[in-house]
Biopython code that builds the backbone (N, CA, C, O; Angstrom):
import numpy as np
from Bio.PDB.StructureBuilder import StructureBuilder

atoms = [
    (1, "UNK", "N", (-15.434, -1.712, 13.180)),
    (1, "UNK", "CA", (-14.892, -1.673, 11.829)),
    (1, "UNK", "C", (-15.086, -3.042, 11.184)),
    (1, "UNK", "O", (-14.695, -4.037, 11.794)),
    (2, "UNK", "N", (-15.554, -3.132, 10.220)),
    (2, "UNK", "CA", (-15.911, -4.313, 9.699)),
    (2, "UNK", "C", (-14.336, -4.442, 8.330)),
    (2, "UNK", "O", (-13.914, -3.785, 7.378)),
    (3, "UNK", "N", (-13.989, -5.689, 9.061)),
    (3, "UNK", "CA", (-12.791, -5.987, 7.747)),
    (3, "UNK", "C", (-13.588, -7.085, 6.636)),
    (3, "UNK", "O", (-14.558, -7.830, 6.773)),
    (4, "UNK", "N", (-12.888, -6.859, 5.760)),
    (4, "UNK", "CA", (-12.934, -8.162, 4.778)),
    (4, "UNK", "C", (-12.120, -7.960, 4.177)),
    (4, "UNK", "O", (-11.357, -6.997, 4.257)),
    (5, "UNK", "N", (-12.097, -9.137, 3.182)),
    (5, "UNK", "CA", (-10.948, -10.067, 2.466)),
    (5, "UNK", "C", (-11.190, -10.347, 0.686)),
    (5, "UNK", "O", (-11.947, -11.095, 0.067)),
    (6, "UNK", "N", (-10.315, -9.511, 0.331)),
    (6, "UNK", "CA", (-10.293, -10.221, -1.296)),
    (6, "UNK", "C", (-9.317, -10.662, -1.511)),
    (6, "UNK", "O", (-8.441, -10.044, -2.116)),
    (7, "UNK", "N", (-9.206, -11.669, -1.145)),
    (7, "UNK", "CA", (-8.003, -13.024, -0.782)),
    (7, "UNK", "C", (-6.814, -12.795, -0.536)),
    (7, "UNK", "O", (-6.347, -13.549, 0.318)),
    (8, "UNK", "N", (-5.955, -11.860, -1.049)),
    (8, "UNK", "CA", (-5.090, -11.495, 0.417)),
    (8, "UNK", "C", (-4.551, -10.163, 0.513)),
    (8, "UNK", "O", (-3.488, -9.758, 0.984)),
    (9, "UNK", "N", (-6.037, -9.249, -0.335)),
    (9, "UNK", "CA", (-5.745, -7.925, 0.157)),
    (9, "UNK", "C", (-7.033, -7.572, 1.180)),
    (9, "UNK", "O", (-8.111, -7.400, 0.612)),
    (10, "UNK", "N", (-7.005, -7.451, 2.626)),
    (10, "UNK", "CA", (-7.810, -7.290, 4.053)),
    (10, "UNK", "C", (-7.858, -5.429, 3.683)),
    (10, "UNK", "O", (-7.021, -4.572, 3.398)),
    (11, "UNK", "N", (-9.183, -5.471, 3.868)),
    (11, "UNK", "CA", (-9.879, -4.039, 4.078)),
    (11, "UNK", "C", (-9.940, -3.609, 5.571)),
    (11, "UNK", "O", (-10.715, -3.885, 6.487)),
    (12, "UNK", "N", (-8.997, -2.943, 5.487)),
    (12, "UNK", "CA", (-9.211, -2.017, 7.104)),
    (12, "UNK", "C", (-9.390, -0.313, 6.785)),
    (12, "UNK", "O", (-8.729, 0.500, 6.140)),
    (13, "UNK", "N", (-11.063, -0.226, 7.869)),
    (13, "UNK", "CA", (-10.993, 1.471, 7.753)),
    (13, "UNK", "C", (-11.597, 1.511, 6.597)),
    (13, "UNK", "O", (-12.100, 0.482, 6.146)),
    (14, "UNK", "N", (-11.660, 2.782, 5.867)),
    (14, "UNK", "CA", (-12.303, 3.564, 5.104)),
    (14, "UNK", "C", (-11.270, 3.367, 3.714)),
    (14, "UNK", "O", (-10.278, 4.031, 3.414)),
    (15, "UNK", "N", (-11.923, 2.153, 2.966)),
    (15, "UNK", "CA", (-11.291, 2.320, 1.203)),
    (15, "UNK", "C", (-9.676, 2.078, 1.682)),
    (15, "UNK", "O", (-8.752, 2.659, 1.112)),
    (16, "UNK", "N", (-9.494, 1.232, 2.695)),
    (16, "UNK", "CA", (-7.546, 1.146, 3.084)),
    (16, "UNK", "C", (-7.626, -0.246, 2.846)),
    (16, "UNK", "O", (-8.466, -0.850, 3.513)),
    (17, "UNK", "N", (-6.597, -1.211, 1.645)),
    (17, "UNK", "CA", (-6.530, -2.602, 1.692)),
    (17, "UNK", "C", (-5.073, -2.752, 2.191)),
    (17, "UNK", "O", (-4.234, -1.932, 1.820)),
    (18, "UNK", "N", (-4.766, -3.694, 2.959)),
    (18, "UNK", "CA", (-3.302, -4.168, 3.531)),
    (18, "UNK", "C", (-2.699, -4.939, 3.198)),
    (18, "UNK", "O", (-3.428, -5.749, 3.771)),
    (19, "UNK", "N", (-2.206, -5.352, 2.906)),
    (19, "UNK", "CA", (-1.034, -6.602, 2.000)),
    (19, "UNK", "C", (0.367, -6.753, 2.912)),
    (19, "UNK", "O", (1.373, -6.068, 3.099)),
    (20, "UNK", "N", (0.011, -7.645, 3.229)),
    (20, "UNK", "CA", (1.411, -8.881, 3.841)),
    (20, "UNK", "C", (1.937, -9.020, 2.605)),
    (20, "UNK", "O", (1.142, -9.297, 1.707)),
    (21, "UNK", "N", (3.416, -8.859, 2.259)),
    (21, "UNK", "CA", (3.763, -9.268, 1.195)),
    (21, "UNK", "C", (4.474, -10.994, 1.247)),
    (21, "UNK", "O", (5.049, -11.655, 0.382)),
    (22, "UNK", "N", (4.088, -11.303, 2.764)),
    (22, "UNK", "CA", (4.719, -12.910, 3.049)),
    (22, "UNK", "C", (3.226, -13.356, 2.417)),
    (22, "UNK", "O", (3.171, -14.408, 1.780)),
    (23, "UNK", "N", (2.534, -12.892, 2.522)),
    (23, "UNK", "CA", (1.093, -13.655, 2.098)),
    (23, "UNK", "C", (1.056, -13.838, 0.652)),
    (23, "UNK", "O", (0.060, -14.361, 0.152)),
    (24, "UNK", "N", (2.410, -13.321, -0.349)),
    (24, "UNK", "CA", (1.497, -13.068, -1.786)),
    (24, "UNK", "C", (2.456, -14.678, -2.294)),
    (24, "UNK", "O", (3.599, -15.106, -2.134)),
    (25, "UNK", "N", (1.305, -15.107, -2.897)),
    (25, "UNK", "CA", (2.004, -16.261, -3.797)),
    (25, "UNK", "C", (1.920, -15.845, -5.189)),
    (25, "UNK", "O", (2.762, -16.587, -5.694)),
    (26, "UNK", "N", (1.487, -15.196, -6.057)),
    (26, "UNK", "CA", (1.313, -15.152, -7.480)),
    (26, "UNK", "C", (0.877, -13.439, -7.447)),
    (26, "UNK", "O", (-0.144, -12.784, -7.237)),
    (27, "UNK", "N", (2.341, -13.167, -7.793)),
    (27, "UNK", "CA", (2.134, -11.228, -7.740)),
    (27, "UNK", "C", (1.196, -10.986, -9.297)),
    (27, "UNK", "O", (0.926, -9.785, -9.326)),
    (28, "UNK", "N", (0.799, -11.468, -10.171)),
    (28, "UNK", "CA", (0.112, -11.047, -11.046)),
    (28, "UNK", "C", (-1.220, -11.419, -10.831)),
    (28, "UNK", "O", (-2.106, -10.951, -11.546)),
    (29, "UNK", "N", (-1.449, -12.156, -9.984)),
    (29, "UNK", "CA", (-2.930, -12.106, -9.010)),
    (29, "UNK", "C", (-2.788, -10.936, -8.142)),
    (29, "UNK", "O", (-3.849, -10.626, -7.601)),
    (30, "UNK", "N", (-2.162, -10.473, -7.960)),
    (30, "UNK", "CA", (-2.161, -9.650, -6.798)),
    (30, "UNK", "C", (-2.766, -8.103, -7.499)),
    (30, "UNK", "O", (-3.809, -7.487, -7.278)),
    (31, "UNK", "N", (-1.699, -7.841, -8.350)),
    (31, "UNK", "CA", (-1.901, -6.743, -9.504)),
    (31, "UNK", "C", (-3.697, -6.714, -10.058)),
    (31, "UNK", "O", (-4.453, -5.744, -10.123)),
    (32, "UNK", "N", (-3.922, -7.970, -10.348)),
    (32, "UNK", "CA", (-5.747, -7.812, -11.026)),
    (32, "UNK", "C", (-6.839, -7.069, -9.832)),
    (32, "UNK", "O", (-7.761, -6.255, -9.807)),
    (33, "UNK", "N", (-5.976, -8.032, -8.803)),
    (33, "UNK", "CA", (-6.917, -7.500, -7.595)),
    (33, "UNK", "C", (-7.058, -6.008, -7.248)),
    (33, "UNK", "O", (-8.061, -5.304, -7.129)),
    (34, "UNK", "N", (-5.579, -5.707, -7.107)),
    (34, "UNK", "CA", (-5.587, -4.223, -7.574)),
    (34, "UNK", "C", (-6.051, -3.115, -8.157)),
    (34, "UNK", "O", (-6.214, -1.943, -7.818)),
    (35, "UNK", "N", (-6.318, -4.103, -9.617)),
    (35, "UNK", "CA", (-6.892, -2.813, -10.675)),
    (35, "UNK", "C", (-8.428, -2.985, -10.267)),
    (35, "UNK", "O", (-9.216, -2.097, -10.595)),
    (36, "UNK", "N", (-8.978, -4.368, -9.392)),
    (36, "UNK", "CA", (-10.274, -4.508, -9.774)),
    (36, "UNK", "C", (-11.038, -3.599, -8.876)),
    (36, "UNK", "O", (-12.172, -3.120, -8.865)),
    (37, "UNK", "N", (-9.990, -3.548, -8.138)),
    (37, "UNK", "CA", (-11.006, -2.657, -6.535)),
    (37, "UNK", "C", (-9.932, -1.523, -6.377)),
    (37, "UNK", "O", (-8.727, -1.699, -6.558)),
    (38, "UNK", "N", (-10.482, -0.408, -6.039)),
    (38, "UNK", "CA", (-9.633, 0.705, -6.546)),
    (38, "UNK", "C", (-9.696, 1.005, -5.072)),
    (38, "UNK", "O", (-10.814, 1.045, -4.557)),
    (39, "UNK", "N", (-8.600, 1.227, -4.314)),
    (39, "UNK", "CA", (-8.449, 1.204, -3.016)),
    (39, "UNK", "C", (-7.344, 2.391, -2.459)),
    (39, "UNK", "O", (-6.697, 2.937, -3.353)),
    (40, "UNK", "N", (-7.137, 2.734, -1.366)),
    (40, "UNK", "CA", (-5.711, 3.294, -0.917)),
    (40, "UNK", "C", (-5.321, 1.885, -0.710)),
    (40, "UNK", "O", (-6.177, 1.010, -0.588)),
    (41, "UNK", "N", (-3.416, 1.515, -0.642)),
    (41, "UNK", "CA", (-3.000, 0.998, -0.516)),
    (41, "UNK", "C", (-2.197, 0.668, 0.603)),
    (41, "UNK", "O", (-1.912, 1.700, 1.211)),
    (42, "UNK", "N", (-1.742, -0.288, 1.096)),
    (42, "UNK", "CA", (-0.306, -0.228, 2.588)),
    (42, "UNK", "C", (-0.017, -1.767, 2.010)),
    (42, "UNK", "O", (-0.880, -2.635, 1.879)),
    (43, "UNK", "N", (1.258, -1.886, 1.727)),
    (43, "UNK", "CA", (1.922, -3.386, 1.444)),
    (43, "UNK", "C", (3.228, -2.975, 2.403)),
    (43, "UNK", "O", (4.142, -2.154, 2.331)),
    (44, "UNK", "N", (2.739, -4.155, 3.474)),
    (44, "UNK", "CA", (3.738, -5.068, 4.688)),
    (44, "UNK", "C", (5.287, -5.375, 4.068)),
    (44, "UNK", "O", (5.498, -6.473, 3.553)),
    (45, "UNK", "N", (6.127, -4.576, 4.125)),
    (45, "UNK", "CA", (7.485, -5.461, 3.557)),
    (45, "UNK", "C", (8.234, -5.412, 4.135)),
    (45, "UNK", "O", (9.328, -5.021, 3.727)),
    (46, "UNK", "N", (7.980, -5.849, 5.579)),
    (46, "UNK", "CA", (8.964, -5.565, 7.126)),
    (46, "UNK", "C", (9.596, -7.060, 7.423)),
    (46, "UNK", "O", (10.670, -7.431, 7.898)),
    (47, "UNK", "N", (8.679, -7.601, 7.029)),
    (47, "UNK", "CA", (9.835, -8.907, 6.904)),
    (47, "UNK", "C", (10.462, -9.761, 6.072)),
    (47, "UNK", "O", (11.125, -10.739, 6.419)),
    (48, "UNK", "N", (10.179, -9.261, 4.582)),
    (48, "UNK", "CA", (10.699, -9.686, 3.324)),
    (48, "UNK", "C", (10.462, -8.500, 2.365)),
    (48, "UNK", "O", (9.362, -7.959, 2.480)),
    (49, "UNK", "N", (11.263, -8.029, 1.485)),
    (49, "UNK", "CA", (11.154, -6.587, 0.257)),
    (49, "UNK", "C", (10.464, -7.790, -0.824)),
    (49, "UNK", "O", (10.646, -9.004, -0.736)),
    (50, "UNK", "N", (9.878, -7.285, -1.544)),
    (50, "UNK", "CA", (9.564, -8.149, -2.880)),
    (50, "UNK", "C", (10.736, -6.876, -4.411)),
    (50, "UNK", "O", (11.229, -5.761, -4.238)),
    (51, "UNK", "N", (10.738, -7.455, -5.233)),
    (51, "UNK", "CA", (11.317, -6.877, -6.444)),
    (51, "UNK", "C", (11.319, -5.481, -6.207)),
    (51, "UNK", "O", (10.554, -5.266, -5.267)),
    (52, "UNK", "N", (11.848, -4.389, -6.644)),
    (52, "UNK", "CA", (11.607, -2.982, -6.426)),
    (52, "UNK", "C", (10.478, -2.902, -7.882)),
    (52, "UNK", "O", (9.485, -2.189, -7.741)),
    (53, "UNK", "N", (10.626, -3.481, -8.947)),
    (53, "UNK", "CA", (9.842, -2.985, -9.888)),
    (53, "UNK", "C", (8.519, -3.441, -10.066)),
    (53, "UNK", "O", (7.759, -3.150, -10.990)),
    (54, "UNK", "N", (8.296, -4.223, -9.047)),
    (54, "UNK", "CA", (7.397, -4.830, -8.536)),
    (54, "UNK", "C", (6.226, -3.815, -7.683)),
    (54, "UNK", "O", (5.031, -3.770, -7.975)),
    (55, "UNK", "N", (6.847, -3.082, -6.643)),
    (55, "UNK", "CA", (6.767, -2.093, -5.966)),
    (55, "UNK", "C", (6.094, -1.081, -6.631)),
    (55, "UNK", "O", (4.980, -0.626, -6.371)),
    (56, "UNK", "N", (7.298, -0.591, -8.011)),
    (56, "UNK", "CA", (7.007, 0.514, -8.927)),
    (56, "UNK", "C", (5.744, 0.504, -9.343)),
    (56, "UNK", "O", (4.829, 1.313, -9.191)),
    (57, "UNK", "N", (5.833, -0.777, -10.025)),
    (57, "UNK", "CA", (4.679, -0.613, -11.342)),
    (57, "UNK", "C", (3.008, -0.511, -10.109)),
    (57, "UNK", "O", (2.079, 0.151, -10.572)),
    (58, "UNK", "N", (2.845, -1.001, -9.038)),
    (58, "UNK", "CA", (2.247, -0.935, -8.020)),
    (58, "UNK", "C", (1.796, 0.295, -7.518)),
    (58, "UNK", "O", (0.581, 0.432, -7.378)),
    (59, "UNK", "N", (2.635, 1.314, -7.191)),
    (59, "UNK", "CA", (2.915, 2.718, -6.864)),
    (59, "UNK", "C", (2.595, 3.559, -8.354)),
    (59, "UNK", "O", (2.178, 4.710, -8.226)),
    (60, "UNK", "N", (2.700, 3.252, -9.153)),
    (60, "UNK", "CA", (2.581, 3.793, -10.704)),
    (60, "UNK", "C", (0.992, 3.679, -11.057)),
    (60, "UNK", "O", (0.624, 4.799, -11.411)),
    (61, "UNK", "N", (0.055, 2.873, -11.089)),
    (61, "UNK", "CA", (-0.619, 2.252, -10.904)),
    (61, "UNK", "C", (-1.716, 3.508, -9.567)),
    (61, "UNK", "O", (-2.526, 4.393, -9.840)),
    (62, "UNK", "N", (-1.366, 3.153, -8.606)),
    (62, "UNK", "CA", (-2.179, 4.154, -7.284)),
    (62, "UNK", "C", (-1.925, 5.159, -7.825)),
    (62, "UNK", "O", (-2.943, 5.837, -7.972)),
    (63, "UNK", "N", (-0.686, 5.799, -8.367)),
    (63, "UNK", "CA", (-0.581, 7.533, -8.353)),
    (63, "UNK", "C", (-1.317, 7.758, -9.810)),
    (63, "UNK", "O", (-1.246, 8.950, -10.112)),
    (64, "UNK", "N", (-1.962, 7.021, -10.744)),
    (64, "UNK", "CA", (-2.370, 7.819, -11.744)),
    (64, "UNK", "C", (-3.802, 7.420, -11.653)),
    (64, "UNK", "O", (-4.629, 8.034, -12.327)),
    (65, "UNK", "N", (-4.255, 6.194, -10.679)),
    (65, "UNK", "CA", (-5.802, 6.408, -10.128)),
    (65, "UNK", "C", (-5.900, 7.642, -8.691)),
    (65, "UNK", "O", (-6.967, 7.631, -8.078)),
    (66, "UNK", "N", (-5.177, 8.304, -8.377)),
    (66, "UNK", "CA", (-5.155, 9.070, -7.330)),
    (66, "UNK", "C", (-5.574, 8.527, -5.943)),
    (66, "UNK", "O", (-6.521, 8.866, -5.233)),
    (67, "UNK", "N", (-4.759, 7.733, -5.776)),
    (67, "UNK", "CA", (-4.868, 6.520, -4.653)),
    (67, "UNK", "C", (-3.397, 6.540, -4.315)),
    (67, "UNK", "O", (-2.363, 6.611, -4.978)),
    (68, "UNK", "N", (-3.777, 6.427, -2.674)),
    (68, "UNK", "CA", (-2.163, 6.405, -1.962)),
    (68, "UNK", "C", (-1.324, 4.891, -1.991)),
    (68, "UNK", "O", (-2.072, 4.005, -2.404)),
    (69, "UNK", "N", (-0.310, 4.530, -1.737)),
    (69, "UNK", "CA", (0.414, 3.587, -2.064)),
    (69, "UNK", "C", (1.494, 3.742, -0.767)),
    (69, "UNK", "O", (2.523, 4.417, -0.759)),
    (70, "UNK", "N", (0.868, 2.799, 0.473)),
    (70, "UNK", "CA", (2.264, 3.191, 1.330)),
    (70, "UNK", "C", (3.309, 1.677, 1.858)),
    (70, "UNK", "O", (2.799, 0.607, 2.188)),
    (71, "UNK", "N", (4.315, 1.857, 1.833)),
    (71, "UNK", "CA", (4.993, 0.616, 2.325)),
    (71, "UNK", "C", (6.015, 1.028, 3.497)),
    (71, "UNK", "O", (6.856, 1.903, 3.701)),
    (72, "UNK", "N", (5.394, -0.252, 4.249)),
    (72, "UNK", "CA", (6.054, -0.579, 5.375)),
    (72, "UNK", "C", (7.396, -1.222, 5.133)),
    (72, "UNK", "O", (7.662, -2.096, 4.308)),
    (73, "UNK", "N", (8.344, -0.523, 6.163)),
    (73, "UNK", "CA", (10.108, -1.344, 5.508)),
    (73, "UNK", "C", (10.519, -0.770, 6.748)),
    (73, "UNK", "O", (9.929, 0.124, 7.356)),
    (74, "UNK", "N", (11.788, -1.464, 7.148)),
    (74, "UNK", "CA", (12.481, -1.126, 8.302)),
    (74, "UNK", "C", (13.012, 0.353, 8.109)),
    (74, "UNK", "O", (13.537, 0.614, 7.027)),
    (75, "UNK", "N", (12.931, 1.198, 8.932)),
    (75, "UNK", "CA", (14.311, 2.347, 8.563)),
    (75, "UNK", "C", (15.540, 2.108, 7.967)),
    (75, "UNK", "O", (15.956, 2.923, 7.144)),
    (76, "UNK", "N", (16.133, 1.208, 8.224)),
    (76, "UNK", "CA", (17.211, 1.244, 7.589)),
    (76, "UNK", "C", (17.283, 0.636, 6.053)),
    (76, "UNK", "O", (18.281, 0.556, 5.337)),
    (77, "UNK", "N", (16.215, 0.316, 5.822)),
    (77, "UNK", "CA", (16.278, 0.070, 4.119)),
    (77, "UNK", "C", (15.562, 0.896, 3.387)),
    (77, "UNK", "O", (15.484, 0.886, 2.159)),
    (78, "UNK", "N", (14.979, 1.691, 4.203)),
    (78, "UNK", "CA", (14.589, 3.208, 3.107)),
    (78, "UNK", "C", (15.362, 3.839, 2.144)),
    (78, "UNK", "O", (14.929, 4.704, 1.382)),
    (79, "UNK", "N", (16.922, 3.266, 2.173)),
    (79, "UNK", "CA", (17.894, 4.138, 1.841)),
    (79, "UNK", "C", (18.099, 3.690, 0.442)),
    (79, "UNK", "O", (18.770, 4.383, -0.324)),
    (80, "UNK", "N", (17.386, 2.207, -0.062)),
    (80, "UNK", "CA", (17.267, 2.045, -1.011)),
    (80, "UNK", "C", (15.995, 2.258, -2.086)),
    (80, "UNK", "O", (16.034, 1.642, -3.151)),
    (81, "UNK", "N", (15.020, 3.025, -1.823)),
    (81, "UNK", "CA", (13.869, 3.781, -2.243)),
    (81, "UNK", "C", (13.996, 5.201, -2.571)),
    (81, "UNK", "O", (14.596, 6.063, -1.930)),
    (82, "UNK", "N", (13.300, 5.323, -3.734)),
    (82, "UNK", "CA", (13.437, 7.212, -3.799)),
    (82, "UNK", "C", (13.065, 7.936, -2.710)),
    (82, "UNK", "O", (12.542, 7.178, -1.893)),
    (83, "UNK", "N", (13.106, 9.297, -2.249)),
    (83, "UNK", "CA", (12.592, 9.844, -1.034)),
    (83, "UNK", "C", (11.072, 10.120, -1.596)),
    (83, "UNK", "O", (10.255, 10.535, -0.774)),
    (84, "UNK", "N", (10.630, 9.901, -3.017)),
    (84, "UNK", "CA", (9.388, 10.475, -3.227)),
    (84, "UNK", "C", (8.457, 9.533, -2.816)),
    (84, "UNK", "O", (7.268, 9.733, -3.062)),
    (85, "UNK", "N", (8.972, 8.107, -1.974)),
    (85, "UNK", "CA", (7.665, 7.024, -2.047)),
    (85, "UNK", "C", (7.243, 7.036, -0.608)),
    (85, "UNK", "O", (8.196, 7.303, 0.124)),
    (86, "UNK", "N", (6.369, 6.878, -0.115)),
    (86, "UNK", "CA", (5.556, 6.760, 1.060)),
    (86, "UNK", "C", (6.233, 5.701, 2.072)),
    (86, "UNK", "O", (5.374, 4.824, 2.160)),
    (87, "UNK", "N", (7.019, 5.429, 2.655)),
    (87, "UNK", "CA", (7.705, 4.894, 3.417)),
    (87, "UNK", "C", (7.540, 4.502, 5.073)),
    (87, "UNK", "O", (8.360, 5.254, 5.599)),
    (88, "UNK", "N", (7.113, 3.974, 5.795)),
    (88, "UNK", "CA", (7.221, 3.509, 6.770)),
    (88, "UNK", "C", (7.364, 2.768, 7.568)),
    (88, "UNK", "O", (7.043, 1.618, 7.268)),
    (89, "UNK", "N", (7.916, 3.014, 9.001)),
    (89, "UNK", "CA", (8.224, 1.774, 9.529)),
    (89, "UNK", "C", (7.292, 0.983, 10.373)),
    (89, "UNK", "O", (7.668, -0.063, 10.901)),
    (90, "UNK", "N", (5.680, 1.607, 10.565)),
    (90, "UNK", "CA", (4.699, 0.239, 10.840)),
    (90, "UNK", "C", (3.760, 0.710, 10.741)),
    (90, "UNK", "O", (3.547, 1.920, 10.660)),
    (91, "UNK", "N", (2.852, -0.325, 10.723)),
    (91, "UNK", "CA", (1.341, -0.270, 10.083)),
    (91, "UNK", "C", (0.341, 0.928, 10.381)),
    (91, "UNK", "O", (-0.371, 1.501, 9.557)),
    (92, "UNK", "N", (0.449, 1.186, 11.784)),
    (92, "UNK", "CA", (0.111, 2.727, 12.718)),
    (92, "UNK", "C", (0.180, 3.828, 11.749)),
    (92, "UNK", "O", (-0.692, 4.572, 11.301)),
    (93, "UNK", "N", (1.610, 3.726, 11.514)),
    (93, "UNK", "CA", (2.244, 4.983, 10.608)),
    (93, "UNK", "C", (1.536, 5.083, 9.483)),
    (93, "UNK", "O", (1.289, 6.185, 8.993)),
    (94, "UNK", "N", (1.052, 3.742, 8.848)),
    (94, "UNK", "CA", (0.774, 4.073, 7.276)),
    (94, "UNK", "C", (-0.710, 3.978, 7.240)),
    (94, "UNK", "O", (-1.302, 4.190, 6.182)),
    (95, "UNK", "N", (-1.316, 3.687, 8.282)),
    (95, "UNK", "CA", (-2.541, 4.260, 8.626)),
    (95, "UNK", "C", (-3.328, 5.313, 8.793)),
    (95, "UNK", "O", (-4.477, 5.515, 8.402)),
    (96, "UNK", "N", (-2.194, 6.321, 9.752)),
    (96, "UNK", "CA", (-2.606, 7.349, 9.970)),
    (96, "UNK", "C", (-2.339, 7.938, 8.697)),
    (96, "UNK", "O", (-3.089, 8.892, 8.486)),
    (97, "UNK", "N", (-1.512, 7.696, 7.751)),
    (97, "UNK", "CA", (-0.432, 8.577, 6.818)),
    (97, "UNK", "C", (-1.834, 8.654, 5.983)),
    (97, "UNK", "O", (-2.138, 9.673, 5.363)),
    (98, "UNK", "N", (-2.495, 7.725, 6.011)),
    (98, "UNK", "CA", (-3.508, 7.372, 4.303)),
    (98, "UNK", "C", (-5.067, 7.923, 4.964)),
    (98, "UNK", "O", (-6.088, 8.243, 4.356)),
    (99, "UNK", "N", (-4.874, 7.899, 5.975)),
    (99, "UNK", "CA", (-6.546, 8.718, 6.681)),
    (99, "UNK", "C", (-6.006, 9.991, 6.762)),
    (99, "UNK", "O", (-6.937, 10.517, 7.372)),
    (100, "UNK", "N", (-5.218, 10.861, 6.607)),
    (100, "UNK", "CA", (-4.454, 12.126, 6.697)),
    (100, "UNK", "C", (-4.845, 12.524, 5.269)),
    (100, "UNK", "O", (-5.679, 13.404, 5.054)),
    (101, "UNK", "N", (-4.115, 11.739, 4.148)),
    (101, "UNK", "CA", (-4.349, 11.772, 2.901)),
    (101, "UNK", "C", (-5.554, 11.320, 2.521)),
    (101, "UNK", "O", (-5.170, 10.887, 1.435)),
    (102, "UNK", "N", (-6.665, 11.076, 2.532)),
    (102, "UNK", "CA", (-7.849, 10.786, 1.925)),
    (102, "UNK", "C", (-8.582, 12.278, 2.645)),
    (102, "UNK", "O", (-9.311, 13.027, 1.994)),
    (103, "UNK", "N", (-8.223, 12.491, 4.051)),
    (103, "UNK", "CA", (-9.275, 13.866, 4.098)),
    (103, "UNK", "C", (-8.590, 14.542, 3.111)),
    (103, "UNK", "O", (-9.353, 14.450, 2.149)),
    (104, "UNK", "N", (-7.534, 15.223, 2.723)),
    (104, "UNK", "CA", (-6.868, 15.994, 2.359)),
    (104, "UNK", "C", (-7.383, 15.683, 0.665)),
    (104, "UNK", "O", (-7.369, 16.524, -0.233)),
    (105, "UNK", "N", (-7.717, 14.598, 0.571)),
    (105, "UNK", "CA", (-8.395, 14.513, -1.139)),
    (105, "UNK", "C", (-10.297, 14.658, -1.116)),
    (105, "UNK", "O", (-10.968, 14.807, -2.137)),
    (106, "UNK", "N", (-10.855, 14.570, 0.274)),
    (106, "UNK", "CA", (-12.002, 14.690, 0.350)),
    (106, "UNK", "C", (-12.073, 16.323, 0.583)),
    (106, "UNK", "O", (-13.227, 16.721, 0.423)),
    (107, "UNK", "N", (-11.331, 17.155, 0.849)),
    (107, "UNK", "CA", (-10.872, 18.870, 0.721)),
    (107, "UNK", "C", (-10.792, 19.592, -0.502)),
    (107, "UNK", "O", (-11.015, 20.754, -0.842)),
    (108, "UNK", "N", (-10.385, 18.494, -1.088)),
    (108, "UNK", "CA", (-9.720, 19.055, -2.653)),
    (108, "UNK", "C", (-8.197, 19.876, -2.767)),
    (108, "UNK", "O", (-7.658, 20.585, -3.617)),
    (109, "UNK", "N", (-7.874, 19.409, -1.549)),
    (109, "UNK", "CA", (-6.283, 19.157, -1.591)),
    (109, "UNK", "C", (-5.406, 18.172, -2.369)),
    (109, "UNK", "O", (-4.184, 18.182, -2.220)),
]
sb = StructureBuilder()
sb.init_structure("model")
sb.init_model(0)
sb.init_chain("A")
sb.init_seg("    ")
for serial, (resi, resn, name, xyz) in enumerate(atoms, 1):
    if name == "N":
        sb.init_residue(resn, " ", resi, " ")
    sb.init_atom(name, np.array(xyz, "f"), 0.0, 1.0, " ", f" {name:<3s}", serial, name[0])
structure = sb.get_structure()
């Protein structure tokens, strides 16, 4: 698997970018990068949450390019997220979750 780097969103797998959210220094860099490369998503927030509307506009953003949006968070702080957002508790999970979901959009599911 060949990774690379558009400075601190890492391509793993097929169209999947990963985000440490300890890695982000300037979230409106983060956002351009976003719109520039149209990706499935997984943002790391297992050891720090960033803003929830932060999150939103992020998740808002993937669901109207038809791109998945998944975040990593402990179980026990799921409880502050809607049940409609992609939620998990590690990277495995939101891996498999977004290669599950891309066949299922390469189906026309």
């Amino acid at each position: 698997i060949s990774i690379k780097y558009f400075r601190m969103i890492k391509i793993e797998g097929s169209g999947i970018g990963f985000i440490d959210v300890m890695d982000l220094d300037i979230k409106q860099d983060l956002k351009k990068k976003i719109k520039k490369h149209l990706l499935d998503l997984i943002i790391d927030c297992s050891k720090t949450i960033p803003d929830k509307s932060f999150l939103s506009e992020i998740r808002s953003f993937q669901k109207t390019h038809n791109r998945c949006f998944v975040i990593i968070i402990p179980i026990e702080k799921k409880i502050y997220y809607p049940e409609s957002w992609d939620l998990v508790p590690t990277k495995q999970e939101a891996l498999d979750f977004i290669s599950f979901e891309q066949i299922q959009r390469e189906l026309g599911f």
